[in-house]
LOVO-787860 format. One record per residue: y, z, x negated of N, C-alpha, C, CB in turn; residue in one letter. Coordinates in pm, whole numbers, padded with zeros to 5 digits, always signed. Each point is the difference from the previous one (the first is absolute). Glycine has a CB too. Layout:
# residues N
YZXYZXYZXYZXa/...
This chain:
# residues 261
+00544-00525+00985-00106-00064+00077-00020-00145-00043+00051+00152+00192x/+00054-00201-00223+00003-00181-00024-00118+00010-00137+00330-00099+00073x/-00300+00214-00134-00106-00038-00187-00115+00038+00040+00149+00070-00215x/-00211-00032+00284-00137+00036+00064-00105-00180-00018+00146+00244+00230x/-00048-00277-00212-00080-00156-00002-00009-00007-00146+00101-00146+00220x/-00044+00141-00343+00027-00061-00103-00120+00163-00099+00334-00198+00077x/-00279+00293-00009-00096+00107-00080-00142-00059+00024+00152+00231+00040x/-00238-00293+00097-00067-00023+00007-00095-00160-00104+00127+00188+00214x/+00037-00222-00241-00062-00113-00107-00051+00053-00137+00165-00163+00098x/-00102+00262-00132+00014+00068-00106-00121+00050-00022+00216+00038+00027x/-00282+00074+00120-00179+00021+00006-00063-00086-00019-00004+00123+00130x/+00024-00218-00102-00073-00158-00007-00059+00005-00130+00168-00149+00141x/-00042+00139-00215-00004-00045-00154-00091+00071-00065+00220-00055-00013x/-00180+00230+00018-00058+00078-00069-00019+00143+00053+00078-00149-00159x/-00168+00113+00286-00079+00104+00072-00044+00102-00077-00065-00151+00139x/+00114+00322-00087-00112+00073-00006-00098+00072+00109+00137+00004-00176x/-00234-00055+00200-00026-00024+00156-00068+00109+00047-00015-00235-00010x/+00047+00296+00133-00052+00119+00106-00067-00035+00101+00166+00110-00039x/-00258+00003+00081-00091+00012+00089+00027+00094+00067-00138-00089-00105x/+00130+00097+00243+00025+00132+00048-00075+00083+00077+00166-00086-00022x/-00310+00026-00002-00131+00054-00008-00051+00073-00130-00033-00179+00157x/+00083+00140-00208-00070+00044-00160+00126+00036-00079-00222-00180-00016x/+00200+00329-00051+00072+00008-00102+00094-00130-00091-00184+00188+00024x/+00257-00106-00086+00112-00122-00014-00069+00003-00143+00272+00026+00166x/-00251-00142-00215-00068+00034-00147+00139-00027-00103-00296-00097+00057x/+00236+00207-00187+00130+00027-00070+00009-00139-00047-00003+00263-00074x/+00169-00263+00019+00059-00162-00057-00040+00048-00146+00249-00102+00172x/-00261-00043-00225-00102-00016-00121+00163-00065-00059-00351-00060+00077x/+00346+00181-00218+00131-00080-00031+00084+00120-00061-00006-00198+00208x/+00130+00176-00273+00096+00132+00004+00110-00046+00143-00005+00070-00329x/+00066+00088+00334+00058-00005+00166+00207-00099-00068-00188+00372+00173x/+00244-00433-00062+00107-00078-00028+00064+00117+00082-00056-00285-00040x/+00182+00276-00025+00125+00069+00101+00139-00086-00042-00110+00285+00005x/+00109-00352+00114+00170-00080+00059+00073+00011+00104-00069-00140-00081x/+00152+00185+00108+00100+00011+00123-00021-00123+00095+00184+00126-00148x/-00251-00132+00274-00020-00094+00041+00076-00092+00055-00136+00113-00011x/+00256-00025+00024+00142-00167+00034+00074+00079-00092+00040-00126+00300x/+00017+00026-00343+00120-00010-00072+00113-00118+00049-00158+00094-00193x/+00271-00036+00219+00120-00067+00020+00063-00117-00112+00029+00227+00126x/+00028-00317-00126+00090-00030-00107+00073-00073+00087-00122+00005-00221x/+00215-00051+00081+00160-00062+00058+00010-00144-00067+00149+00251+00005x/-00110-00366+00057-00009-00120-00027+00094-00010-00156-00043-00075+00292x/+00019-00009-00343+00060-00024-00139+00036+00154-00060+00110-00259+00072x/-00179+00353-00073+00015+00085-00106-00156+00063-00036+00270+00050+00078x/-00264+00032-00186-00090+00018-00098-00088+00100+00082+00150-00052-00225x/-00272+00090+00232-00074+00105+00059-00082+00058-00075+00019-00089+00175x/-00020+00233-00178-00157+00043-00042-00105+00093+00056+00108-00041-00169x/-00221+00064+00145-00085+00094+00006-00064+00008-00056+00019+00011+00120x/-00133+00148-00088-00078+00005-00057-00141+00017+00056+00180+00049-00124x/-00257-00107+00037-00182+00057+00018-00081+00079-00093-00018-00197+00095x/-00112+00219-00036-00124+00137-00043-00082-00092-00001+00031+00239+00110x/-00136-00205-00193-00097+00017-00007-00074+00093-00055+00057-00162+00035x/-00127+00249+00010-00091+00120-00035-00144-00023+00003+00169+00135+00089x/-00238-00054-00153-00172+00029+00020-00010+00091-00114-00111-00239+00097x/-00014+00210-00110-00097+00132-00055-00040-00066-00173-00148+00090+00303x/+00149-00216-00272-00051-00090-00145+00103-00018-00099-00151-00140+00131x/+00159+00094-00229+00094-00096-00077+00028-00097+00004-00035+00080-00088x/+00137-00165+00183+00071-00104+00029+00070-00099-00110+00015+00150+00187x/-00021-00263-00136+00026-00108-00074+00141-00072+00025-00249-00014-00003x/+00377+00026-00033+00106-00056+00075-00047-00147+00028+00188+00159-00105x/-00266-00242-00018-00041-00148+00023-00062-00008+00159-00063-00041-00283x/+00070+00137+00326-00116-00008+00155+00103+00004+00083-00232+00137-00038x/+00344-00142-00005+00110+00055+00118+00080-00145+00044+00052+00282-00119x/-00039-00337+00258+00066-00104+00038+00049+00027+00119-00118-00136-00121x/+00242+00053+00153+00059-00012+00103+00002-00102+00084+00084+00123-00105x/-00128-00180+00239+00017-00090+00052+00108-00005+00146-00230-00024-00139x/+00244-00108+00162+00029+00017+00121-00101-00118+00113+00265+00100-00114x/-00255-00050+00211-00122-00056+00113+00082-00065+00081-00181+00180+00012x/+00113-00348-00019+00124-00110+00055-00163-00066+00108+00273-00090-00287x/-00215+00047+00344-00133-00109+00129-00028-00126-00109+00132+00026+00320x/-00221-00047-00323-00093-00126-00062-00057-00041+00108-00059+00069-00221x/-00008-00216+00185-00015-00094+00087-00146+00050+00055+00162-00200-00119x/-00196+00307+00070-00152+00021+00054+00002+00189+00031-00145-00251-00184x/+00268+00253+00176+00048+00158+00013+00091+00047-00085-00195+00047+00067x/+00188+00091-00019+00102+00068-00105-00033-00007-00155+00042+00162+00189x/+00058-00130-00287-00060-00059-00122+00114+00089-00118-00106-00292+00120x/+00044+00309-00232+00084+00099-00099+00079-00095-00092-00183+00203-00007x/+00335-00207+00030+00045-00066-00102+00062+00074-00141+00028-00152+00202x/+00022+00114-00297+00088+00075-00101+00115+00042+00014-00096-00096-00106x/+00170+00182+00082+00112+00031-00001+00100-00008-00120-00112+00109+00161x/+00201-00145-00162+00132+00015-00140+00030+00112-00022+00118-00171+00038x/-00137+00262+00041+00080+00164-00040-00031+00057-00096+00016+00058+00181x/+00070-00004-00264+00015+00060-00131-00114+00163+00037+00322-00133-00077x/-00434+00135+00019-00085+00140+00005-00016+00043-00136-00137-00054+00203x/+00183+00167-00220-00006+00081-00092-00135+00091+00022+00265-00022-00026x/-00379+00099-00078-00084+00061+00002+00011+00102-00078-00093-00161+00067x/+00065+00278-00029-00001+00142-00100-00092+00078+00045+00224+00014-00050x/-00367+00006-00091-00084+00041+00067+00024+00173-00085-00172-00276+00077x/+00144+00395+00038+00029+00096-00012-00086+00103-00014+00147-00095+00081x/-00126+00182-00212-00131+00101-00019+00000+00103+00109+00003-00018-00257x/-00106+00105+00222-00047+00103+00091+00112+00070-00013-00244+00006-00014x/+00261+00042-00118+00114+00073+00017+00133-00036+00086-00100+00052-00202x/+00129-00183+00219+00131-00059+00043-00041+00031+00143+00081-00201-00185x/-00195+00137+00263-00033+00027+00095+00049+00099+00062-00139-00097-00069x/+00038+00216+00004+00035+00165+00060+00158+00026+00021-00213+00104-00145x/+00321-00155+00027+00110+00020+00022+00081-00033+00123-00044-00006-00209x/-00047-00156+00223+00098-00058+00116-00056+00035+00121+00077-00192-00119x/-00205+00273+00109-00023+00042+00136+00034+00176+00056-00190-00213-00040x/+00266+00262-00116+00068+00133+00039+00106-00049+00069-00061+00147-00185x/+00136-00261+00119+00126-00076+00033+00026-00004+00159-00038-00148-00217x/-00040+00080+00262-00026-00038+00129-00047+00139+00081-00066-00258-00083x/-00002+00308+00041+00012+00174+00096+00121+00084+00005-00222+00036-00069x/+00267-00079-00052+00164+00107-00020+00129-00088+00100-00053+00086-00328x/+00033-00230+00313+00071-00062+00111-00045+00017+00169+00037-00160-00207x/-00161+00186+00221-00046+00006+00136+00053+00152+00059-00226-00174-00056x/+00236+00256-00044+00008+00115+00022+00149+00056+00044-00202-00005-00154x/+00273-00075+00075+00161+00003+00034+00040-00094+00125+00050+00039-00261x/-00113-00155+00256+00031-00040+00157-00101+00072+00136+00077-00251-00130x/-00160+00304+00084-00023+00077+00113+00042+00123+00042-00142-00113-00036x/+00238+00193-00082+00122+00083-00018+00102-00049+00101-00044+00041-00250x/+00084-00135+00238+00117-00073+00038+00009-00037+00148-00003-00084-00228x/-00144+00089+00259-00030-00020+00146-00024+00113+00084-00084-00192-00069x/+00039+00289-00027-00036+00140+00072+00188+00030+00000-00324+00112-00119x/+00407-00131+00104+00120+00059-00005+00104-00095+00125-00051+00089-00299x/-00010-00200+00259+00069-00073+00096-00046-00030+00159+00060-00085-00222x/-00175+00160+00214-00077+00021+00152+00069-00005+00126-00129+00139-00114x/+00209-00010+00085+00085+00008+00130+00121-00072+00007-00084+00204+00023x/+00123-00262-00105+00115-00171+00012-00074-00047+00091+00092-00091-00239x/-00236+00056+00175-00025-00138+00069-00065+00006+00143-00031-00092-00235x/-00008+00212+00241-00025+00008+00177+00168+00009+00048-00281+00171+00017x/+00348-00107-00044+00172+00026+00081+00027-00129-00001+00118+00228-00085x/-00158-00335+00000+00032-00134+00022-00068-00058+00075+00072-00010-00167x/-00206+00027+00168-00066-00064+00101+00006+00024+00139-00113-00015-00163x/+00156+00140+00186+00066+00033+00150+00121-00038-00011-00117+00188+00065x/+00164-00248-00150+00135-00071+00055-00009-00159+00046+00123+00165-00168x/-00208-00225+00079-00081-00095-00002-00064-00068+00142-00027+00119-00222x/+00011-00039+00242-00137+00022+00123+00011-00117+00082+00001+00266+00035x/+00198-00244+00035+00009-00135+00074-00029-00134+00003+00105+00117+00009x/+00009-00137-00118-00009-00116-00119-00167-00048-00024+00234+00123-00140x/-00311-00050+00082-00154-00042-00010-00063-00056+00101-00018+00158-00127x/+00100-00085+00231-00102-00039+00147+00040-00109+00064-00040+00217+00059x/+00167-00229-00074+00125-00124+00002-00103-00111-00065+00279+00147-00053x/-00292-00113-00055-00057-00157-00100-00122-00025-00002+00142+00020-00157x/-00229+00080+00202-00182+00019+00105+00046-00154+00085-00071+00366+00086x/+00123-00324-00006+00034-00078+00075+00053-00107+00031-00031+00136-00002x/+00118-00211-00086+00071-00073-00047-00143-00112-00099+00273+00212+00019x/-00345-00123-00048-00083-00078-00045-00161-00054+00102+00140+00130-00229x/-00144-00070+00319-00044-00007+00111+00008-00128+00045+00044+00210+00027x/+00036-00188+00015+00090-00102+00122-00003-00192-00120+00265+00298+00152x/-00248-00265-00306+00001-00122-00071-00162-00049+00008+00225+00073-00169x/-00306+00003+00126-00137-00022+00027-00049-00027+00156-00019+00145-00209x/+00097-00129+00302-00056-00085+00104+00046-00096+00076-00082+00152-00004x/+00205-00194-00093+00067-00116+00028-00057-00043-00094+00195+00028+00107x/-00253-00040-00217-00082-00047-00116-00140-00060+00088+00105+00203-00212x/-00178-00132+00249-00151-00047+00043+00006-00006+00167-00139+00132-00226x/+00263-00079+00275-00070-00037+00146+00008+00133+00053-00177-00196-00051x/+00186+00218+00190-00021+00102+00098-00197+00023-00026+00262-00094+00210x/-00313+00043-00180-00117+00014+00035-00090+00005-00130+00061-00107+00224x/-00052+00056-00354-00032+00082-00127+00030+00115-00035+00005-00159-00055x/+00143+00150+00110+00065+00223-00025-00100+00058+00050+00264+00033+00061x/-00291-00059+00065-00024+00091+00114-00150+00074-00086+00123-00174+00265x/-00218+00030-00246-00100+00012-00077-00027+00096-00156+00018-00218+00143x/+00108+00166-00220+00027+00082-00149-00018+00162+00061+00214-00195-00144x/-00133+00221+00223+00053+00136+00047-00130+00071+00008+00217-00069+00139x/-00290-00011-00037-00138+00024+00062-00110+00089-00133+00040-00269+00184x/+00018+00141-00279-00117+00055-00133+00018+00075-00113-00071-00176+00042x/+00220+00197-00031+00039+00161-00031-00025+00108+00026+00105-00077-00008x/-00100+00091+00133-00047+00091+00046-00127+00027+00031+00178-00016+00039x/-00256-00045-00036-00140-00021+00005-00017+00097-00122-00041-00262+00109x/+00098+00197-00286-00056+00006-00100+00086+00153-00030-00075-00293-00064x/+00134+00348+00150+00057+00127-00043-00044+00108+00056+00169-00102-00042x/-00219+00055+00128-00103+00115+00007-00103-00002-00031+00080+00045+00123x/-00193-00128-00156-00081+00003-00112+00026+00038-00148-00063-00144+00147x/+00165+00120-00197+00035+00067-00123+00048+00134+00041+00057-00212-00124x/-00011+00267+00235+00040+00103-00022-00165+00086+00025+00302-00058+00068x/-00400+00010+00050-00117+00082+00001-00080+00019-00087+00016-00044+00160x/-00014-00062-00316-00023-00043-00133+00048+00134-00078+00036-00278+00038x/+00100+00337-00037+00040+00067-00072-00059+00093+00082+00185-00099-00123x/-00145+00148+00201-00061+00133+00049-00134+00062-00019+00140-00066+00139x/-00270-00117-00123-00159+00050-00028+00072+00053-00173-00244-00226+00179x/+00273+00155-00257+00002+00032-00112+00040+00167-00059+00038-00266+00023x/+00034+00268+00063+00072+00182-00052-00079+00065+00066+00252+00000-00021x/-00329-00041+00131-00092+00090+00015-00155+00046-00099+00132-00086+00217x/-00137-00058-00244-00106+00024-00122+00025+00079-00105-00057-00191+00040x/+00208+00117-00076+00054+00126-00126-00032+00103+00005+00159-00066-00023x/-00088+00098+00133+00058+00181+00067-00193+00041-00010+00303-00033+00272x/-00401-00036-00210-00085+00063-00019-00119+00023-00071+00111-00023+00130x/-00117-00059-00226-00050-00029-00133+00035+00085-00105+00002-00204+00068x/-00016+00332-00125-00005+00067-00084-00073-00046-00135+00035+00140+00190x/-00100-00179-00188-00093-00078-00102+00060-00105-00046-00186+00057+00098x/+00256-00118-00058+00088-00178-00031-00012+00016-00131+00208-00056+00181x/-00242-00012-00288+00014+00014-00087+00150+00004-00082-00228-00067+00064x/+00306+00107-00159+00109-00032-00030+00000-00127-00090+00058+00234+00041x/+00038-00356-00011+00015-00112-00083+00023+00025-00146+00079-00101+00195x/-00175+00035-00298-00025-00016-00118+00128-00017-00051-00218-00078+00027x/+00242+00145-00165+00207-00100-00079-00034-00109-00057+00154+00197-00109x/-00088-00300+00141+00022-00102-00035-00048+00027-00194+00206-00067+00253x/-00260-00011-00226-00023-00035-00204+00157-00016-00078-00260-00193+00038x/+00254+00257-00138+00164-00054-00077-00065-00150-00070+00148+00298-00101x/-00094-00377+00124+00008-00159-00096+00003+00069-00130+00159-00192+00151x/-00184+00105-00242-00049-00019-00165+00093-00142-00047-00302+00105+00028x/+00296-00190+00062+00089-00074-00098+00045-00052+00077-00081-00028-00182x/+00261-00048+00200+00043-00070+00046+00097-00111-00031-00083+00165+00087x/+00111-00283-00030+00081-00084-00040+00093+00015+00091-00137-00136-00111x/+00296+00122+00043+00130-00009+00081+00071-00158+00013+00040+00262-00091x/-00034-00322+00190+00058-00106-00009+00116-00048+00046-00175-00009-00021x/+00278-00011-00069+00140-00007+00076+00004-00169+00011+00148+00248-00112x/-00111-00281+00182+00060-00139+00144+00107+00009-00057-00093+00016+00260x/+00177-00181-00303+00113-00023+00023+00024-00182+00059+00043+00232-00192x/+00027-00209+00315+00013-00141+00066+00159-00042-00036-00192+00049+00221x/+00162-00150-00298+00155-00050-00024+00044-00076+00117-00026-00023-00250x/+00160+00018+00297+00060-00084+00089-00036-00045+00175+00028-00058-00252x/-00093+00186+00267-00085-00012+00125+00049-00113+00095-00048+00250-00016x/-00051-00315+00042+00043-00113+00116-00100+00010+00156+00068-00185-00239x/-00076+00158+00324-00063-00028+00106-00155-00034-00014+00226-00065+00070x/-00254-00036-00183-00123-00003-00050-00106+00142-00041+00135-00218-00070x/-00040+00316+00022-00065+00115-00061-00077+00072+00117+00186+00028-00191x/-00105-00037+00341-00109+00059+00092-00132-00027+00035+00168+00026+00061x/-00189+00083-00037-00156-00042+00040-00096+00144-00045+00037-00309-00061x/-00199+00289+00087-00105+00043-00044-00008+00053-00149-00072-00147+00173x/+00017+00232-00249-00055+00006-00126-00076+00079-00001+00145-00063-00092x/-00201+00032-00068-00124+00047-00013-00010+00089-00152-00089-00219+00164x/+00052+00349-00186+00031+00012-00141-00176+00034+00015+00318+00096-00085x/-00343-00148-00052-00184-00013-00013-00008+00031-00115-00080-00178+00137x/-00037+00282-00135-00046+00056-00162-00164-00072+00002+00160+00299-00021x/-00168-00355-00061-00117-00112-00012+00011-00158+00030-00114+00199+00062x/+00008-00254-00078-00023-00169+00058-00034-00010+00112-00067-00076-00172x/+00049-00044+00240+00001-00047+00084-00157+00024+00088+00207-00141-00131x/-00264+00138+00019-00155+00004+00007-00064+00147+00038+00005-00192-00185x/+00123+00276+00100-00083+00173+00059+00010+00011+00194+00129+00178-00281x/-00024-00278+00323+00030+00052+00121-00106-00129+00082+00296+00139-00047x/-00371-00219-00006-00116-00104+00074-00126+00075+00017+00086-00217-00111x/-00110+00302+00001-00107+00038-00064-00045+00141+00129+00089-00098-00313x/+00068+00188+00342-00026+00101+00057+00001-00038+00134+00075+00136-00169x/+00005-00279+00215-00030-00019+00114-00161-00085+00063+00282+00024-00036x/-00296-00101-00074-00207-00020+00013-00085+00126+00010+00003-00200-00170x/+00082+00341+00110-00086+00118+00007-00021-00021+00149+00086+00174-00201x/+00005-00151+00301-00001+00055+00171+00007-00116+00044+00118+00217+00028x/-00171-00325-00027-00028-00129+00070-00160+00014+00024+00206-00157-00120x/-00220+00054+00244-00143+00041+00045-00058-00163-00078+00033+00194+00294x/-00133-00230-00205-00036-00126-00055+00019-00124+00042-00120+00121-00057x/+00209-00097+00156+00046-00101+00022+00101-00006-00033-00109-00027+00122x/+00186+00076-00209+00147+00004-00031+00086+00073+00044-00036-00163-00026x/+00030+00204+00124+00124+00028+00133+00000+00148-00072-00055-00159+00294x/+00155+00213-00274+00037+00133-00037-00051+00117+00069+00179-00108-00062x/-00222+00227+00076-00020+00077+00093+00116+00113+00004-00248-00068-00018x/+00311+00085-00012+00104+00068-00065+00140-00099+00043-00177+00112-00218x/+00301-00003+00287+00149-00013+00045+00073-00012-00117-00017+00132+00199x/+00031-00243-00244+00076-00033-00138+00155+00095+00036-00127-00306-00063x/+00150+00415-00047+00170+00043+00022+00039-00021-00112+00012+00172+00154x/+00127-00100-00133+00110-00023-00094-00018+00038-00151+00133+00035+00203x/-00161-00169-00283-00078+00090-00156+00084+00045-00035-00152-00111-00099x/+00140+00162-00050+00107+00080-00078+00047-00093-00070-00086+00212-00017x/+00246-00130-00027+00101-00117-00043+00042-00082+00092-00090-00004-00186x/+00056-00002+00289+00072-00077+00050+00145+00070+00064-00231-00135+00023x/+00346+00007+00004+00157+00040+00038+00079-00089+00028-00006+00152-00122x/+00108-00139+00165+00098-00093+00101+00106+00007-00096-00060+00054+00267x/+00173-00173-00262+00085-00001-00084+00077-00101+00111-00120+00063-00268x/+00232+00016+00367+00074-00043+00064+00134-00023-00067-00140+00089+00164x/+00244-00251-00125+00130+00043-00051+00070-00049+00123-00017-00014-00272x/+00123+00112+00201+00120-00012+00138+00046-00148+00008+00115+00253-00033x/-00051-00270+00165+00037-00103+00022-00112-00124+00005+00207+00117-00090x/-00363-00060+00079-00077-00187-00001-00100+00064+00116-00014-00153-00318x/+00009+00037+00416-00106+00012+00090-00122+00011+00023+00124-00062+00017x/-00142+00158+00025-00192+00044+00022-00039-00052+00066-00025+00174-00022x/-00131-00184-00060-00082-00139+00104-00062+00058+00128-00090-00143-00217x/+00066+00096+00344-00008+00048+00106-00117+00010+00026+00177-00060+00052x/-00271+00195+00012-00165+00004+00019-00009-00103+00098-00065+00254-00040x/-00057-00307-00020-00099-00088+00089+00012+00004+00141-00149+00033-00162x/+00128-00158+00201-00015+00029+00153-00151+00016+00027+00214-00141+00070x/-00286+00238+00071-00081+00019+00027-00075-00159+00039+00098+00261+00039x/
């Protein structure tokens, strides 16, 4: 909950912006794939990895990493030191690594179909204990905000659970009675992609924070946001969480605390 503030700097930077009147319009661009937190450990070495996919022929020169620090007039993209490696990968490599990744999905979902009944016999053992620490966490959150914010919180839980639950229900009813629904289109296979391996030497407290991995300049992401601006500037469109973006928490250094209302 605390990075909700800092993801929102991150939209700032490099919005891809929604309407929820109007179709969402597709992102102009090839698609990023990064694990959106990643852990590390103070003074030792870290890595990961990133995607980039689409349909075109990609340029590794287009490929950068930032991180998103507050400037004096807002949030703002600085450089990073981390060692990035680039490997851009044929079709053929592609297809391989995406049998790769089905033959791994396939064995851990093996692994789960087998271990099924562990994990419910555990979870009825569980049961107490869970309800034990329900509660336990309860009781910290309203010594946290107050008797009379709980009360209220409680209030709008429940409010919002049964609206989501009458939400799901209109919905399966549409399902259930919609014969016609059309069936969802397959995903396009990518044509070309870049692999990018991350290496952070000597992680320190500084390394936390926001990032940004961006395929293009600065200018493709002004250009698409003047597309959905009206004329007076102002946006019409709920700036969210663009792509590439990710959290890079380390142990032991303190997270910055959300805003006060």
């Amino acid at each position: 909950m605390k990075y909700l503030v800092v993801f929102a700097l991150v939209a700032l930077v490099a919005a891809r912006p929604d309407d929820g009147d109007r179709p969402r319009p597709k992102p102009k661009g090839p698609a990023i794939f990064v694990r959106p937190v990643h852990r590390a450990a103070q003074n030792e070495s870290y890595e990961f990895k990133f995607g980039i996919a689409g349909m075109k022929e990609l340029d590794e020169s287009e490929v950068s990493l930032w991180k998103v620090v507050r400037g004096e007039k807002g949030p703002e993209l600085a450089e990073t030191d981390f060692d990035v490696e680039l490997k851009t990968l044929t079709e053929e490599e592609i297809k391989e690594w995406i049998e790769e990744k089905k033959e791994k999905m396939k064995e851990i979902l093996e692994r789960l179909e087998d271990k099924r009944e562990e994990i419910k016999e555990w979870i009825k053992e569980k049961k107490g204990d869970i309800k034990e620490w329900i509660e336990a966490k309860k009781e910290a959150i309203r010594e946290r905000i107050g008797d009379e914010k709980f009360e209220m919180l409680k209030e709008w839980i429940e409010e919002k659970k049964e609206a989501i639950k009458e939400w799901i229900e209109e919905k399966k009813a549409e399902r259930e009675g919609d014969e016609r629904r059309p069936k969802p289109h397959p995903r396009p296979h990518f044509k070309h992609a870049i692999v990018g391996k991350v290496t952070v030497s000597g992680v320190s407290c500084d390394d936390q924070g926001p990032y940004l991995v961006r395929y293009g300049s600065k200018d493709d992401d002004k250009k698409e946001k003047e597309a959905v601006e009206g004329k007076d500037g102002e946006s019409k469109r709920r700036p969210s969480k663009p792509r590439g973006a990710f959290l890079i928490l380390v142990k032991g250094c303190k997270r910055p605390e959300p805003e006060e209302d």
